[in-house]
C-alpha positions as CSV (number, residue, x, y, z in Angstrom):
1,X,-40.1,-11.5,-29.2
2,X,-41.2,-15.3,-29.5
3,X,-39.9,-18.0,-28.4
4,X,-37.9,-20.1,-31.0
5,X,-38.7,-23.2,-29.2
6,X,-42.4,-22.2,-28.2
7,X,-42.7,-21.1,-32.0
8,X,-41.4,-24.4,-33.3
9,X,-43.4,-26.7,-30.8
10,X,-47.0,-24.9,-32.2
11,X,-46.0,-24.8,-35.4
12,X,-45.6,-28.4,-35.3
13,X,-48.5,-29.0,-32.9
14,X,-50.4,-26.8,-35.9
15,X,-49.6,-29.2,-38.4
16,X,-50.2,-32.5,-36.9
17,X,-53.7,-31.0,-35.8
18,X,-54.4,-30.1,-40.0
19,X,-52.8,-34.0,-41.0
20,X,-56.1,-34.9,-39.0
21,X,-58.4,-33.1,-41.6
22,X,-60.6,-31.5,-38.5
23,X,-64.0,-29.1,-39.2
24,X,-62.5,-25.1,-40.4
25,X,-64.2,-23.9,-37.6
26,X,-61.5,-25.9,-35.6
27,X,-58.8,-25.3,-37.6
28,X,-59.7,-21.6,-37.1
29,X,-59.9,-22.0,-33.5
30,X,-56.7,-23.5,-33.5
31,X,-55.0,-20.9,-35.1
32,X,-55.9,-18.1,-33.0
33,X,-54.7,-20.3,-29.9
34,X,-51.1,-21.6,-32.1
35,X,-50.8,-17.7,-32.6
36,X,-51.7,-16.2,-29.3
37,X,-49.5,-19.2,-27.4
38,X,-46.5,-19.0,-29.7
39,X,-46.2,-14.6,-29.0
40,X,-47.0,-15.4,-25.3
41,X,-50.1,-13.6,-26.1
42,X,-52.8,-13.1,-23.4
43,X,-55.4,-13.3,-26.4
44,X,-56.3,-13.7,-29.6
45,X,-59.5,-14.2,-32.9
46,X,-59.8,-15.0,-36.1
47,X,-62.0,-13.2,-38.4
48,X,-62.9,-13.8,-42.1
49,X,-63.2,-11.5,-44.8
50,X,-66.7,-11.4,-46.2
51,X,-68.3,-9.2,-48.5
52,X,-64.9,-6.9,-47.6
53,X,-65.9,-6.6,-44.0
54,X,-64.5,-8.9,-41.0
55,X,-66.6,-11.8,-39.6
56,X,-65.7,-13.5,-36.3
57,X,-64.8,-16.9,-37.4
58,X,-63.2,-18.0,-34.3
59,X,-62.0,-16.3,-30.2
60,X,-60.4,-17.9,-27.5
61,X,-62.0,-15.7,-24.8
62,X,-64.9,-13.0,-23.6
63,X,-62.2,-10.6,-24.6
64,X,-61.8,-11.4,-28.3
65,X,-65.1,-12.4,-28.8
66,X,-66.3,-8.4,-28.2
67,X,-63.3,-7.2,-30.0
68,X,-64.2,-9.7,-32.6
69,X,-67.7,-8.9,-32.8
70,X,-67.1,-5.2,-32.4
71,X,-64.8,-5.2,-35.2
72,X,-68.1,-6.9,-37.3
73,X,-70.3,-3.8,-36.4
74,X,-67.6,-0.9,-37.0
75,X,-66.3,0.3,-40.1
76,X,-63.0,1.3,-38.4
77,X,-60.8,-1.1,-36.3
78,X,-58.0,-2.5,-36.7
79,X,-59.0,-5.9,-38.8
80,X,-61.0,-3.8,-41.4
81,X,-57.6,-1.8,-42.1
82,X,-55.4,-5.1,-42.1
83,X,-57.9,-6.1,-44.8
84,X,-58.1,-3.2,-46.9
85,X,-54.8,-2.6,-47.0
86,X,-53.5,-6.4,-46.9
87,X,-50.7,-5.1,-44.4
88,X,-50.5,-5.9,-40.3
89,X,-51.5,-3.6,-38.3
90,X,-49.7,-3.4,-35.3
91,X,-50.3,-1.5,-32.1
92,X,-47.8,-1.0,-29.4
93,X,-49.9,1.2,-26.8
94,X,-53.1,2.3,-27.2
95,X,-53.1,4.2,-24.8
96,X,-50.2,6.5,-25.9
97,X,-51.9,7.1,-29.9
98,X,-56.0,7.1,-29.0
99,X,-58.7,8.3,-31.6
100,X,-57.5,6.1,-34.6
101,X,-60.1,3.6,-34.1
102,X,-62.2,5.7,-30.9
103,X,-65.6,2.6,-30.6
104,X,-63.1,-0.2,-30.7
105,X,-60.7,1.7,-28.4
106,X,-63.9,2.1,-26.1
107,X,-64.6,-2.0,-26.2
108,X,-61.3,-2.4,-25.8
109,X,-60.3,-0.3,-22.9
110,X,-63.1,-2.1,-21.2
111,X,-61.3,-5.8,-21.6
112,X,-57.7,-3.7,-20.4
113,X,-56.4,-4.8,-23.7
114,X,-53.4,-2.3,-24.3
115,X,-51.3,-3.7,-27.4
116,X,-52.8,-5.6,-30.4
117,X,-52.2,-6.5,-34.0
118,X,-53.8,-7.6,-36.4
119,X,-52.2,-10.0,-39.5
120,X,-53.7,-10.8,-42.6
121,X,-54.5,-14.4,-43.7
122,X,-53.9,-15.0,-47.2
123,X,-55.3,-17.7,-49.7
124,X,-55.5,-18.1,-53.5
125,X,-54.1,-14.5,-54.1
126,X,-56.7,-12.4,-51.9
127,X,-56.9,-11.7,-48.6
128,X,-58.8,-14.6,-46.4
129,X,-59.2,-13.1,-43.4
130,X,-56.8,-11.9,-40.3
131,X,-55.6,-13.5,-37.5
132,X,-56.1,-10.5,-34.2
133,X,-53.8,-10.9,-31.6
134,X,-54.1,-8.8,-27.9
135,X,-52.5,-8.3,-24.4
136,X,-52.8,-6.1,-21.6
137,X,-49.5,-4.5,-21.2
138,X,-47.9,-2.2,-23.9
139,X,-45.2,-4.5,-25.9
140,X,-43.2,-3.8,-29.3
141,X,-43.7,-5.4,-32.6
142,X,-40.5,-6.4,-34.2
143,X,-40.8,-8.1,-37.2
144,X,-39.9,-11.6,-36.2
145,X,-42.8,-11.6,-34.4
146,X,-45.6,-10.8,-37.1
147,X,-43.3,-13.1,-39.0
148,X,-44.1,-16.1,-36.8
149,X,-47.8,-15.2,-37.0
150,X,-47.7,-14.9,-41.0
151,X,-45.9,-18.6,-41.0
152,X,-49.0,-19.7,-39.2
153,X,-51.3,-18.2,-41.3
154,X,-49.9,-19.6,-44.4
155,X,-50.2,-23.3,-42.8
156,X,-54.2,-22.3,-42.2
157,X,-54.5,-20.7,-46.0
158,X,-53.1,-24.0,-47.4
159,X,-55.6,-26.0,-45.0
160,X,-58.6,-24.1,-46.1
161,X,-57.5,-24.5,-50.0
162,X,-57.0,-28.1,-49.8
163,X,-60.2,-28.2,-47.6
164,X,-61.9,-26.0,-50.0
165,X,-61.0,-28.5,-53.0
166,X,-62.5,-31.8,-51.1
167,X,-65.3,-29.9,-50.4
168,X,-65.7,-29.8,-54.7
169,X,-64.6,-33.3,-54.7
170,X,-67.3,-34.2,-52.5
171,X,-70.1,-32.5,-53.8
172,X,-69.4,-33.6,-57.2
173,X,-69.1,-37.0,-56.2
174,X,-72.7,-37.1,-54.6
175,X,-74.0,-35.8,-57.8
176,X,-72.5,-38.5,-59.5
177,X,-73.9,-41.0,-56.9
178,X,-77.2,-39.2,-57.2
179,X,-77.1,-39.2,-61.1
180,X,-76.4,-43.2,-61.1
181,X,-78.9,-43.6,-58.8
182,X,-81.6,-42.1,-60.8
183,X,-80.5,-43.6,-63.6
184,X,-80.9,-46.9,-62.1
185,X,-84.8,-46.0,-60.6
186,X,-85.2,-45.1,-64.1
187,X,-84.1,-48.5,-66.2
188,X,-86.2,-50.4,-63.4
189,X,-89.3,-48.2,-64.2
190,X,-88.5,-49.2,-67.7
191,X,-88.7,-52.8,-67.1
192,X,-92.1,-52.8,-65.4
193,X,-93.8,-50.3,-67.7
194,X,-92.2,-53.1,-71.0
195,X,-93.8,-55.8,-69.0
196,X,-96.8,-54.7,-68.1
197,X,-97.5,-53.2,-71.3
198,X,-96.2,-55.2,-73.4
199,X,-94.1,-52.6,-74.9
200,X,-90.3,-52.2,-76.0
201,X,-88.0,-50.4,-73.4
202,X,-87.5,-47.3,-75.9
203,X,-91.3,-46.8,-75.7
204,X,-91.7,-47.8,-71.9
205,X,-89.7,-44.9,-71.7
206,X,-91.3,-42.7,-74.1
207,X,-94.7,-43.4,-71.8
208,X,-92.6,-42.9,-68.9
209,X,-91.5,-39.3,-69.8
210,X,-94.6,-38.2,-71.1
211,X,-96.3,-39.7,-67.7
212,X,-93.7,-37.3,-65.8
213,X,-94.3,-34.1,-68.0
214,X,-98.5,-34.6,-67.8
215,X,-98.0,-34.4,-64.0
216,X,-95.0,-32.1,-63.6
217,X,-93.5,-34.3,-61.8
218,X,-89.2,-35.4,-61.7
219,X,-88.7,-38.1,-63.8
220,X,-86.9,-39.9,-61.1
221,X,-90.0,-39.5,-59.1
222,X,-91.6,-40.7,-61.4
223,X,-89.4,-43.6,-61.8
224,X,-89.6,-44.5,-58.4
225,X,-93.2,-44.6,-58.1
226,X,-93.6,-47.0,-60.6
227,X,-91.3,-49.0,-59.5
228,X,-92.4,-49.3,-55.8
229,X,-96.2,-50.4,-56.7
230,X,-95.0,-52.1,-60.1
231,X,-97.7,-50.6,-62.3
232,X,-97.4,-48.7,-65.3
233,X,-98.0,-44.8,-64.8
């Protein structure tokens, strides 16, 4: 069973990592290693759920990285039935129940892993991924300790939805930026094609849009142009 105080310690050690708004690929990383260090696991992954299949997102070893990988290739293992069913999937021996999963057992009888589970990460109502924990020697499952894991996983989920929402903020505002920007290019052109014309600035851009169309050009590009040599298109 985990360790209160080891549990506590990575779940704080978790958080204060997240307050630093690091890369998901870190955060993912990060996770696997909080999980894996709070059971006293030998090993542990992270894998994302993508087009309803899992992709590695994140291993702390050789050993999870194969079960990781091998779990990308297979359409039976033990993260592709955590995500379908949205349940844990817990293994105490596999060496005592073989043939459920008989590739991944192969991959990972080769690594000595003997007990694994494999707890689903969830976000925004669905299923996110799963975090896939291993060790070498047979151990039970109780409940506390896919409990720990969950709490863990529900820190990451609120990460990746908050990180998921800057990510909007972001993009929007460079399109704004980019939009102003344009806009600005644009009223210069305006002002050079008036001057040098001798034309109002409603027909400067009139001449300036047509110019852009004729060519099949952007009319930022456009813009730009004329504004950079300071002669009318």
């Amino acid at each position: 069973m985990a360790d209160k105080d080891v549990l506590f310690a990575e779940t704080s050690r978790f958080a204060t990592t997240l307050a630093a708004l690091p890369p998901v690929g870190q955060v993912l990383h990060e996770l696997a290693r909080c999980g894996a260090s709070s059971l006293g696991m030998r090993s542990a992954g992270v894998s994302l759920c993508v087009d309803d299949r899992p992709q590695l997102a994140g291993a702390l070893d050789e050993a999870s990285t194969a079960l990781g990988e091998a779990q990308e290739r297979l359409t039976s293992s033990p993260c592709a039935e955590a995500l379908r069913t949205a349940r844990p999937v817990a293994v105490v021996d596999l060496t005592r129940a073989p043939g459920r999963w008989t590739a991944y057992e192969e991959v990972a009888r080769r690594f000595g892993v003997v007990a694994l589970a494999s707890v689903p990460l969830y976000g925004d109502g669905r299923v996110l991924g799963a975090v896939d924990l291993y060790d070498m020697a047979a151990r039970p499952w109780p409940s506390y300790d896919l409990s720990a894991v969950r709490l863990l996983n529900d820190i990451a989920a609120a990460y990746l939805a908050h990180s998921t929402a800057l990510d909007e903020l972001r993009r929007l505002a460079d399109q704004l930026r980019q939009a102003l920007a344009n806009r600005v290019v644009i009223e210069q052109a305006k002002g050079v094609i008036s001057g040098v014309r001798q034309v109002s600035i409603d027909e400067a851009f009139d001449q300036l849009r047509q110019h852009a169309r004729y060519h099949q050009a952007k009319l930022q590009d456009t813009a730009r142009e004329v504004v950079r040599t300071r002669h009318s298109p």
